[in-house]
SEDOSE-394438 format. One record per residue (C-alpha): x, y, z; chain; residue number from 0. Coordinates in Angstrom, 3 decimals, padded with zeros to 6 digits. Layout:
N
+----------+----------+----------+----+-----+
:        u :        v :        w : ch :   i :
+----------+----------+----------+----+-----+
:        X :        Y :        Z :  A : NUM :
...
+----------+----------+----------+----+-----+
***
This chain:
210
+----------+----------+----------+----+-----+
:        u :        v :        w : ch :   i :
+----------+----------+----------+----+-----+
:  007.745 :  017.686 : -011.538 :  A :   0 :
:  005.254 :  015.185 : -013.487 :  A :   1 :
:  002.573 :  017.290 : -014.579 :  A :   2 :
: -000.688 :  016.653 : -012.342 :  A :   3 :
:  001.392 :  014.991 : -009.335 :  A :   4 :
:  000.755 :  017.760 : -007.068 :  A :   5 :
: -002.900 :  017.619 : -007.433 :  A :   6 :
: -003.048 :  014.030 : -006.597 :  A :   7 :
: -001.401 :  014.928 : -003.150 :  A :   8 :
: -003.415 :  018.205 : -002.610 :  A :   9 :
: -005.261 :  016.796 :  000.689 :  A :  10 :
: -001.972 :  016.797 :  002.039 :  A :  11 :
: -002.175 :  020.620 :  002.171 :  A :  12 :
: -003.680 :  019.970 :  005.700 :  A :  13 :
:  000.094 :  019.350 :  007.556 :  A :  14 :
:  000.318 :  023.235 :  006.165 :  A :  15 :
: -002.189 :  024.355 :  008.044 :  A :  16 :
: -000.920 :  026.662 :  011.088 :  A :  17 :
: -001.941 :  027.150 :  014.612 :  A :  18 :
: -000.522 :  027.533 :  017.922 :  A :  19 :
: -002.367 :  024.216 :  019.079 :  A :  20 :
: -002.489 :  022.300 :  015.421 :  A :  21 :
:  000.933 :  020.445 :  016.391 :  A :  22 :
: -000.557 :  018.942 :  019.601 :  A :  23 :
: -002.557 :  017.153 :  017.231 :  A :  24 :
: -000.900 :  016.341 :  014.474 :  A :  25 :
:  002.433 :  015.409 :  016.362 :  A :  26 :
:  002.506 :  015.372 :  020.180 :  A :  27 :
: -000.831 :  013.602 :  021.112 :  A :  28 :
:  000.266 :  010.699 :  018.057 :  A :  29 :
:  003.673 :  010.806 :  019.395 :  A :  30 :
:  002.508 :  009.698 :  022.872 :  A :  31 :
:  000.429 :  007.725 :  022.217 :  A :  32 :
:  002.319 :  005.874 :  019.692 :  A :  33 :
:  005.241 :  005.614 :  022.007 :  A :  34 :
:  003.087 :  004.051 :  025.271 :  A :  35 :
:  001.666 :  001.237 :  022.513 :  A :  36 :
:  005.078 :  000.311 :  021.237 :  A :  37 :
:  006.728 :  000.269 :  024.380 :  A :  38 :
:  004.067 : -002.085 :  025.680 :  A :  39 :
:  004.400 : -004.109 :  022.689 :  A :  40 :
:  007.811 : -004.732 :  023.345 :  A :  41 :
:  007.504 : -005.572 :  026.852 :  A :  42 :
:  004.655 : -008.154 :  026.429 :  A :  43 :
:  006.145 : -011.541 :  027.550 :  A :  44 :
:  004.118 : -013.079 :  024.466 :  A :  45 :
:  004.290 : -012.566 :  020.907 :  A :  46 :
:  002.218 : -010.093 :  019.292 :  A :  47 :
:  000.244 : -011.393 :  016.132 :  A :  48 :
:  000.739 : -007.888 :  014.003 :  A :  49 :
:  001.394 : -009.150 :  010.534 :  A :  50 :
: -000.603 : -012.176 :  010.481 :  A :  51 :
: -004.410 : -012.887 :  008.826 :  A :  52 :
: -005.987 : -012.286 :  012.289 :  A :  53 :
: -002.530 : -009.978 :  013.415 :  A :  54 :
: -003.373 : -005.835 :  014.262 :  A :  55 :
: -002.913 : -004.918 :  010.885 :  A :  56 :
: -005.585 : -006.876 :  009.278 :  A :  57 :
: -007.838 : -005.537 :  012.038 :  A :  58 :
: -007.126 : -002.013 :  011.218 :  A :  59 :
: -007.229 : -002.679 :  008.087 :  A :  60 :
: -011.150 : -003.965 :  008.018 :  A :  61 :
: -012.117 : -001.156 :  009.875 :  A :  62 :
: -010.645 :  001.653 :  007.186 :  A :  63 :
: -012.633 :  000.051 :  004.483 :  A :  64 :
: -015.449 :  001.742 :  006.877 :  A :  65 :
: -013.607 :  005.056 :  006.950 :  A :  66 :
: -012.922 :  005.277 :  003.810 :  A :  67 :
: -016.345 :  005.891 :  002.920 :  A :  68 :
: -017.198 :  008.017 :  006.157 :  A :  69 :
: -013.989 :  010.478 :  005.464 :  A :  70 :
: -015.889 :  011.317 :  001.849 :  A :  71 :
: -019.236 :  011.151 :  002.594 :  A :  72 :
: -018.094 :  014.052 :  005.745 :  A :  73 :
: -016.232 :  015.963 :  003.064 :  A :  74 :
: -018.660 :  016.148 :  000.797 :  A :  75 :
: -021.141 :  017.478 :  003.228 :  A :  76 :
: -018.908 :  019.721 :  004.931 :  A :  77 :
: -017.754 :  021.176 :  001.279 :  A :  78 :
: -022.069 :  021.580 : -000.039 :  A :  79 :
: -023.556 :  022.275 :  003.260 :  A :  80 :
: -025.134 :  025.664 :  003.530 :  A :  81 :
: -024.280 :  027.035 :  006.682 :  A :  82 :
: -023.480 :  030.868 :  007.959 :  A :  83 :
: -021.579 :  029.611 :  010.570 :  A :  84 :
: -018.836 :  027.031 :  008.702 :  A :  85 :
: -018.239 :  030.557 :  006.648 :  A :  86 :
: -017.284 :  032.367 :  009.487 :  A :  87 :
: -013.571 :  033.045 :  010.514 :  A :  88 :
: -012.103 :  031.101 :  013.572 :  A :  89 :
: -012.098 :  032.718 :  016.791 :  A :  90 :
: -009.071 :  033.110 :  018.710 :  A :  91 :
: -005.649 :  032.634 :  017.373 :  A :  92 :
: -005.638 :  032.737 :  013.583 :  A :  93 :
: -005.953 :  029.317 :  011.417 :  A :  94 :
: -003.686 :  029.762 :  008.337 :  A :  95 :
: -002.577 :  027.624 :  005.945 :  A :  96 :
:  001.061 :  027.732 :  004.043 :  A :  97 :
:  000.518 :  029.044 :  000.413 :  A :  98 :
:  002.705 :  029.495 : -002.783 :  A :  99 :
:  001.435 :  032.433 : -005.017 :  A : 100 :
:  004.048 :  034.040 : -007.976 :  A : 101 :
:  007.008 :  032.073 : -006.377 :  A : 102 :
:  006.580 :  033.575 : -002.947 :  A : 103 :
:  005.097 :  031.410 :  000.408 :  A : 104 :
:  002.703 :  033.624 :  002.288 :  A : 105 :
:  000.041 :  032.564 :  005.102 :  A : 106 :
: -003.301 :  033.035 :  004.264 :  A : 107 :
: -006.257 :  032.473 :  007.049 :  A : 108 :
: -008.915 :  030.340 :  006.227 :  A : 109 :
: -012.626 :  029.741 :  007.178 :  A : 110 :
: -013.922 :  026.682 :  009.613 :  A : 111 :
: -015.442 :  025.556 :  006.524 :  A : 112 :
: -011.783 :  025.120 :  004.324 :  A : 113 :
: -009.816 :  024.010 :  007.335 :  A : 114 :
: -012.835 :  020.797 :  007.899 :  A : 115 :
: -012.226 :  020.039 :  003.768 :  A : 116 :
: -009.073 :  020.050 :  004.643 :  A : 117 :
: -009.171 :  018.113 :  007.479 :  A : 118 :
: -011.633 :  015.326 :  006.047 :  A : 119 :
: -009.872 :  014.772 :  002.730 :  A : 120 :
: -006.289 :  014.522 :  004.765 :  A : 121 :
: -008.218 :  011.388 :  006.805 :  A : 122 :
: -009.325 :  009.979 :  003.657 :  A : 123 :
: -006.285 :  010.206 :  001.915 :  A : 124 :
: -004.008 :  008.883 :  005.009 :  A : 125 :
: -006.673 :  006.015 :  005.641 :  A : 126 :
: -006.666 :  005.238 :  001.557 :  A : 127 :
: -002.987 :  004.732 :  002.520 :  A : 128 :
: -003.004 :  002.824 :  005.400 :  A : 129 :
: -005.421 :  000.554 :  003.505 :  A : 130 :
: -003.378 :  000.024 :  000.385 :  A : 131 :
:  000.028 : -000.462 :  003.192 :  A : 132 :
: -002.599 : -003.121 :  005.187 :  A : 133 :
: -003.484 : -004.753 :  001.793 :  A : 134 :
: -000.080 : -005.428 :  000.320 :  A : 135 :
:  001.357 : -006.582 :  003.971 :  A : 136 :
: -001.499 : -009.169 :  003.718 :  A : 137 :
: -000.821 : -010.113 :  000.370 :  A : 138 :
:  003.034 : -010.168 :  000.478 :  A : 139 :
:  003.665 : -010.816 :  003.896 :  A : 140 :
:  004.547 : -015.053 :  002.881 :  A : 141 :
:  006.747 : -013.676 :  000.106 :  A : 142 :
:  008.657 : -011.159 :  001.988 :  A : 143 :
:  009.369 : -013.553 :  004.836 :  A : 144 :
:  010.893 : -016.005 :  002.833 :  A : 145 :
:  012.599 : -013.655 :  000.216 :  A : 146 :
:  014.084 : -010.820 :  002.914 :  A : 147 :
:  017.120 : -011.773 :  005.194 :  A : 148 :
:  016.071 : -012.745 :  008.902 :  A : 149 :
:  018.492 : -010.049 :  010.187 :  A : 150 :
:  017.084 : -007.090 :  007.932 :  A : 151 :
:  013.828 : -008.525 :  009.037 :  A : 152 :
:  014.693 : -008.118 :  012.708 :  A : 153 :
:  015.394 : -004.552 :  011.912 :  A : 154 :
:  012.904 : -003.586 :  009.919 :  A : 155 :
:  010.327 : -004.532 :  011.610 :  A : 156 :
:  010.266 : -002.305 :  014.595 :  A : 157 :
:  010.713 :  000.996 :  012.745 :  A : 158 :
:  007.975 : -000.310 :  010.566 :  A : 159 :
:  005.520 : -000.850 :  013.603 :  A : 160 :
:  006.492 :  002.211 :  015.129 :  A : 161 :
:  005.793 :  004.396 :  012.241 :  A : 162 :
:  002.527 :  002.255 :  011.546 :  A : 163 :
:  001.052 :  002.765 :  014.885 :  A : 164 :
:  002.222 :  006.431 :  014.359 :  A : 165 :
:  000.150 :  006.959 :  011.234 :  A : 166 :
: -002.807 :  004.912 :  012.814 :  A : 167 :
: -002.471 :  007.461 :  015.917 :  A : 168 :
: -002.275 :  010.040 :  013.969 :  A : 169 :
: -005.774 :  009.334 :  012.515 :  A : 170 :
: -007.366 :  008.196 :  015.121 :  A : 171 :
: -006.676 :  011.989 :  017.115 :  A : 172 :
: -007.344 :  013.772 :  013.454 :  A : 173 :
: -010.517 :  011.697 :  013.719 :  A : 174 :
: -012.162 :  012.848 :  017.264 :  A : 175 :
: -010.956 :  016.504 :  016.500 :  A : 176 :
: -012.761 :  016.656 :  013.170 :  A : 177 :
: -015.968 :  015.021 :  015.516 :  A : 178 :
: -015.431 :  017.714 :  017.986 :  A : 179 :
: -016.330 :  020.085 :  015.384 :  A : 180 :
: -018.953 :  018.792 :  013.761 :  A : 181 :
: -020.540 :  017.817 :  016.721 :  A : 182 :
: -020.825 :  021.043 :  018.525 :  A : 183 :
: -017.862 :  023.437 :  017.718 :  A : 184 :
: -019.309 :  024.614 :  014.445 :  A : 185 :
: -022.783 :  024.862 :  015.516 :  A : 186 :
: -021.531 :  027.993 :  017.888 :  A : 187 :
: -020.294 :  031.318 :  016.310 :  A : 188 :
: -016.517 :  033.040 :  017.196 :  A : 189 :
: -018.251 :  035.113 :  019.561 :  A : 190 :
: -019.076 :  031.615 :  021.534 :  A : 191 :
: -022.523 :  032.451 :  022.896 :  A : 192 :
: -023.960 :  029.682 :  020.984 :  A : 193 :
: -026.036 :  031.433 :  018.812 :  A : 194 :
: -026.157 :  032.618 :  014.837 :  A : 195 :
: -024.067 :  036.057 :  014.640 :  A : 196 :
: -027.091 :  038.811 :  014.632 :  A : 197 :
: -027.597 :  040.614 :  011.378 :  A : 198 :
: -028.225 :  044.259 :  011.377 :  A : 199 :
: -032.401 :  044.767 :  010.073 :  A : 200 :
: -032.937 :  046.948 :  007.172 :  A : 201 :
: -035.089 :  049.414 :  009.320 :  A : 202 :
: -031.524 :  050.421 :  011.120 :  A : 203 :
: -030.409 :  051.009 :  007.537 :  A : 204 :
: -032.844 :  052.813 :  006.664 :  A : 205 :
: -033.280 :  054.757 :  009.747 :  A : 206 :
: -029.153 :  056.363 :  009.212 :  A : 207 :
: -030.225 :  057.038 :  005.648 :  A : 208 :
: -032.768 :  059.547 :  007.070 :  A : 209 :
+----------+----------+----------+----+-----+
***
């Protein structure tokens, strides 16, 4: 392996991140939704603009130069932000993630405050992506058009929109979920009565001592 390659894909490390209900998110929620937008892409009687300079992926493609910059600027306070409650263990059904230590893969668990780093560097990586993919369509759309055979063309192109509106779908549920948590999910403690964990007072300590 090129030394240094893994690092560059490290935010990656959040598709190895288990939980009973991680899947519905990562795959079956995307999956639907990506299959109801194709199929009514396909059935339109009209031509969908989706290459184009005003087509769907220039669209998307303004709107992740926004992202971008939200995805990092979420990380970065999710990863300094002092808080008692992002340190705290997930409630419920264990959140691990997939780990390689001395040659052997083992499932560690991991904090609400690790699985949101996680979470927000995977959506900034996957939109960096889907920019750079939006970018070079735009730029080399002409040139592949005239350069690629017309029947490889008519081939291509639904597999590429497919897995395009995939990845976008995929983001966009990745998206709300990491919302849901920083709107209210992290502000309430495993025990889910909404408020800070209590902390034993030094009295009580002091009290057993005696």
């Amino acid at each position: 392996m090129v030394p240094g390659l893994r690092q560059l894909f490290t935010p990656l490390a959040y598709l190895r991140i288990r939980n009973p209900i991680k899947p519905w998110f990562d795959w079956y929620i995307p999956l639907v939704i990506t299959a109801l937008v194709f199929t009514l892409l396909m059935l339109l009687p009209g031509r969908v603009n989706l290459f184009g300079e005003t087509g769907l992926v220039a669209h998307v493609t303004q709107l992740l130069q926004m992202l971008i910059g939200f995805y990092i600027a979420a990380l970065a306070a999710v990863a300094t932000f002092p808080s008692k409650v992002l340190d705290q263990p997930f409630a419920g059904d264990p959140v691990q993630i997939r780990v390689e230590r001395k040659g052997q893969r083992k499932l560690i668990p991991i904090n609400r405050r690790r699985f949101l780093s996680y979470l927000f560097g995977y959506l900034a990586f996957l939109s960096l992506f889907l920019f750079l993919i939006g970018m070079s369509i735009s730029v080399l759309h002409n040139n592949l058009a005239s350069l690629l055979p017309k029947q490889m063309i008519t081939w291509t192109k639904p597999g590429f929109t497919f897995v395009y509106i995939f990845l976008i779908s995929n983001l966009m549920v990745t998206t709300l979920l990491g919302l849901h948590y920083l709107t209210d999910r992290i502000h309430r403690p495993p025990d889910g009565d909404g408020s800070l964990l209590p902390e034993k007072p030094d009295s009580a300590h002091k009290s057993d001592e005696d």
